[in-house]
N, C-alpha and C positions, 0 to 999 in steps of 0.2 A: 381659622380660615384655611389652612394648611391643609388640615385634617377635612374639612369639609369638600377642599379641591381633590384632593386625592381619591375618597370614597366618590365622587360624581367621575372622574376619570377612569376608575378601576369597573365599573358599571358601563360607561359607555365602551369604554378599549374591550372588555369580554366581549358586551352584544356586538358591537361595529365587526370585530375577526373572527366569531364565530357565524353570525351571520355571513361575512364574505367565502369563510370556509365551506358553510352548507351549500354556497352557488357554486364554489368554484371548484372545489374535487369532485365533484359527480361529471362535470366536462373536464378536469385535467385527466382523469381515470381512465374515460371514454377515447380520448384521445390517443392518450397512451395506447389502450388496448385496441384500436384499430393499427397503430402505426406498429405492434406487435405478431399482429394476425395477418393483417395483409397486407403490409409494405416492406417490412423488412426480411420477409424468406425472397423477395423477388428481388430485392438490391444488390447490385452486381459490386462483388469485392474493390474499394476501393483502390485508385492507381496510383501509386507512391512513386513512379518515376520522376528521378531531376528532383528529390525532397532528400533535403538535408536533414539529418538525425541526429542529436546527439543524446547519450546515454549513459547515466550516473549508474555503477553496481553491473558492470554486464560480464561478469566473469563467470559467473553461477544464477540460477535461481530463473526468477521472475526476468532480469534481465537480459540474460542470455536468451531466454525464451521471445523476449520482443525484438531484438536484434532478431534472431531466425522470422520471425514474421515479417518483418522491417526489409529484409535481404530479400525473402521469397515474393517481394511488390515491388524489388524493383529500386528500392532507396540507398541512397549512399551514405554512411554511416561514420562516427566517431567514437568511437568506445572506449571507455574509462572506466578503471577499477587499479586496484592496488595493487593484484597479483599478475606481471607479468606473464607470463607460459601461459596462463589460462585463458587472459586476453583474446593471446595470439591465437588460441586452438577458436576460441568464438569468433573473430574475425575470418580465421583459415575456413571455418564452415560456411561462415554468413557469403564469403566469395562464391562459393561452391553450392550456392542457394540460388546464386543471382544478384548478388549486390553489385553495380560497377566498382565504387570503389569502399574500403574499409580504412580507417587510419585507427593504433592505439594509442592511447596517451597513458600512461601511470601515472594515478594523483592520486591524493588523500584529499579528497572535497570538501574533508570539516575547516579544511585552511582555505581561508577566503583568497589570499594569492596563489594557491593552486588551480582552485575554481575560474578564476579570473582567467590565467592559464590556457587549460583548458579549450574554453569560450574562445580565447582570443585564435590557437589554435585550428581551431575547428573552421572560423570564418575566413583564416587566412590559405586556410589549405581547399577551402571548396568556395568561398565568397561570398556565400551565405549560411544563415540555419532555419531552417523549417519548424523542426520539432525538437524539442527538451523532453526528455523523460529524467524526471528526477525519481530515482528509483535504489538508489543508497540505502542501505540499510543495518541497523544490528537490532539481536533480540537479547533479552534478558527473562529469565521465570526464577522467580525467590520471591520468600514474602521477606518484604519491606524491613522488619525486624531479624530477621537473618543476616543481612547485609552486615560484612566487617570489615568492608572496605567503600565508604561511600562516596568518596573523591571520586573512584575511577567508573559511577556511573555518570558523568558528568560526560561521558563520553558517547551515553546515551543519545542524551540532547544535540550535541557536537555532531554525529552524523546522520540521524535520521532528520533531525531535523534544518539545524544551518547548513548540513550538509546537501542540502534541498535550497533552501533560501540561497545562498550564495551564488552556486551555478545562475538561478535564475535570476538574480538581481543582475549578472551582465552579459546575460542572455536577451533581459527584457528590449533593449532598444532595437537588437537584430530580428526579435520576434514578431516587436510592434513595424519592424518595415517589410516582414513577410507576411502578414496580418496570420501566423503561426499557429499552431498549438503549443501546449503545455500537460504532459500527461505524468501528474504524481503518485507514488503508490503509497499509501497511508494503510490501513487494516480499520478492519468492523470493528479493533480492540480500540479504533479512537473513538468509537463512535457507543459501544457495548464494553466495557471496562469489567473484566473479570482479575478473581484475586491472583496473586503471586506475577502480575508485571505491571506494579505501577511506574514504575518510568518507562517501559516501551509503551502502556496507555498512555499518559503523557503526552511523550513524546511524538504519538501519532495524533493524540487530539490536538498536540498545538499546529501543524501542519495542515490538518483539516481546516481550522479556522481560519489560518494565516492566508490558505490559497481562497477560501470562501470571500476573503476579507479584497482579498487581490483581483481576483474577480469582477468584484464589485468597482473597483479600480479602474482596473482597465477596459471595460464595457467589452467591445464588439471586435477590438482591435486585438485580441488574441485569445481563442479558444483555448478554458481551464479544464480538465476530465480529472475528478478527484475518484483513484481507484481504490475502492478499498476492501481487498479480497478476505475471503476466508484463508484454514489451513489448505496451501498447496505445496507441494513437493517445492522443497529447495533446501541450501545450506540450516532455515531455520528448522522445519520440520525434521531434519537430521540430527537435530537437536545442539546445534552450532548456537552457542551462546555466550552471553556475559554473564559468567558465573560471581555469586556473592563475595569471594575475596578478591576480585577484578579481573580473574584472566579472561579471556577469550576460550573457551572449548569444548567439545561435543559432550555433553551428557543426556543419553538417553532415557535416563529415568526420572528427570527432571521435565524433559519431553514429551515422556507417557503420561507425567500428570498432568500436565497443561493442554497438551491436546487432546488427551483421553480419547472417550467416545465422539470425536468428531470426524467423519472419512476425511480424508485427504485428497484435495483435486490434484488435477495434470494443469501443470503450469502451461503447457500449451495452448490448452483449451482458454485459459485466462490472458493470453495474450490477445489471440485473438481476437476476442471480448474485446476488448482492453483498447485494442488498434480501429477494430472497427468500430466503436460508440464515440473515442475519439475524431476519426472522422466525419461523424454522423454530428458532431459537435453537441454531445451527450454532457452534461455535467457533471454527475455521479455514474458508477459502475462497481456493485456491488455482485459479486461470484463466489464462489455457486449462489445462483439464486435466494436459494432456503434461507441465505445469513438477513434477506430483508427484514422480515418480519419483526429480528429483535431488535430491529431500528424503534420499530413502534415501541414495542415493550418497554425498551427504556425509557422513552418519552411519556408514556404511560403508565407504568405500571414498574419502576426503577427498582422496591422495594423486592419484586418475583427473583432478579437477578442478584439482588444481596443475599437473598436467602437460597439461593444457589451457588452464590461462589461459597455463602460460607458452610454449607453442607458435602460439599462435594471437595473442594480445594482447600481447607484447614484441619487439622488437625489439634490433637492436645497434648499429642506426643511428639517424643522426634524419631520418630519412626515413619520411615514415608510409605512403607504399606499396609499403616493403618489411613492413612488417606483417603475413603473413598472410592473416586474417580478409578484408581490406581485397583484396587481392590476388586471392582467391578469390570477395569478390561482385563486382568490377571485372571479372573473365576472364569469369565466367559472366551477366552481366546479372541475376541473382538479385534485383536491388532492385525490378525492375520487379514482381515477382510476391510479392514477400514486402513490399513496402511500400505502404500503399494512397495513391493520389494526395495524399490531402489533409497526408501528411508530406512528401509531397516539392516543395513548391515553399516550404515557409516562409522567409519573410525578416528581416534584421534585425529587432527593435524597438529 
């Protein structure tokens, strides 16, 4: 009986979503592409005055970049990150952008009473919050089996990911009484999983889910934008990471394999993205464009991208430029043109 329920359900479940699929993307497509051609070059920059912000990771990168957006509309800001001096130098510009006010906080957000912190913070010094950007982050590129220190990727999960839940679990009440946003930054690596960083794929797929899932939760009462960019200029593409014996530190040639032949965008340009589909109360945001398409592939065609990480990203030596990837921006000079200066001279911290 079992057997007979399941095969009559697995037959009807195809036809029923594939036929609602044949009606329905040919109008969500449509739609889409109207509201791309001729509604959105004529939409006037949204008006962030009197919106409260708060922002996980704004020292560097991605974040520093949405604070400067955030500042230049007008919004009043709280910014957290670890490293003091740097804070202060993003706040000292975002003033000097246009923001009324800027306050810093130094936290470690993977600690749920920092988080907490924070939050409480933020609403006690402005008496509301508008926006959460959860934007925290660390990377890692090693294969799996390299690893000789596996405790201290646990540190992984700890800030890209809790370090994202947290803020927002006592964010969510002040958000749901500004009927608020919520704008995370995850990567196409949650969504498109290449070799040599399975715990920052991980770590960005459980995030992905977690806010999809949240979402779903809280319906109408607060706008979620799951961002999830290509390579763009920041502490990671300088190849700031979590190396295989635990430390934290810039390795460039661990950098050049994993990003290889990918340009590098202006984090600018992705904030902006980022702010304005936000307000447009967009769900996904996917930058540069181009990284769509391998949304499909993987849901499609998963097995193309195995036979690319493992052609391009392994090796059978331990020599890392017999690598590939490595091999092929080496012969052709490719770094010079797909990498913008400002990654290529970083050094130690």
């Amino acid at each position: 009986m079992d057997d007979n329920m399941n095969m009559v359900l697995s037959v009807v479940i195809h036809v029923f979503i594939g036929s609602f699929l044949v009606l329905y993307m040919p109008i969500s497509l449509l739609i889409k592409l109207v509201q791309r051609l001729f509604i959105r070059p004529f939409e006037k920059e949204a008006d962030l005055k009197g919106k409260i912000v708060l922002i996980t990771g704004a020292s560097s990168g991605i974040g520093e970049q949405l604070a400067y957006q955030y500042a230049k509309r007008g919004a009043c800001m709280a910014l957290v990150a670890r490293r003091e001096d740097a804070l202060k130098a993003v706040a000292k510009a975002s003033l000097s952008l246009g923001a009324p006010d800027v306050i810093t906080l130094v936290a470690d957000i993977s600690d749920p009473e920092e988080s907490k912190r924070v939050v409480d913070q933020t609403v006690a010094h402005f008496g509301k919050l508008d926006h959460l950007l959860a934007n925290a982050g660390i990377w890692g590129t090693c294969l799996f089996e390299e690893i000789t220190n596996i405790t201290a990727f646990a540190k992984m999960m700890d800030v890209n990911f809790w370090g994202a839940v947290y803020p927002t679990y006592y964010a969510l009440p002040h958000l749901k009484a500004s009927k608020g946003n919520i704008i995370v930054t995850t990567s196409v690596a949650g969504r498109v999983p290449t070799a040599r960083m399975s715990f920052y794929n991980a770590s960005k797929a459980a995030m992905i889910r977690f806010y999809e899932t949240l979402r779903s939760e809280v319906g109408s009462q607060i706008k979620i934008t799951i961002l999830m960019p290509g390579y763009v200029v920041s502490e990671l593409t300088k190849g700031k990471a979590l190396q295989k014996g635990g430390q934290v530190e810039i390795n460039e040639d661990a950098r050049d394999i994993q990003v290889g032949l990918f340009p590098v965008g202006q984090t600018e340009k992705l904030a902006q993205i980022a702010i304005d589909s936000a307000c447009r109360g967009e769900e996904y945001v996917t930058w540069p464009d181009w990284y769509k398409p391998f949304h499909l592939l993987m849901s499609l065609a998963p097995e193309v991208l195995n036979w690319y990480s493992n052609t391009f990203y392994m090796t059978q030596s331990d020599e890392k430029q017999s690598i590939l990837i490595k091999r092929i921006l080496e012969a052709t000079g490719a770094k010079r043109y797909l990498y913008p200066n400002s990654i290529l001279s970083a050094k130690k911290e």
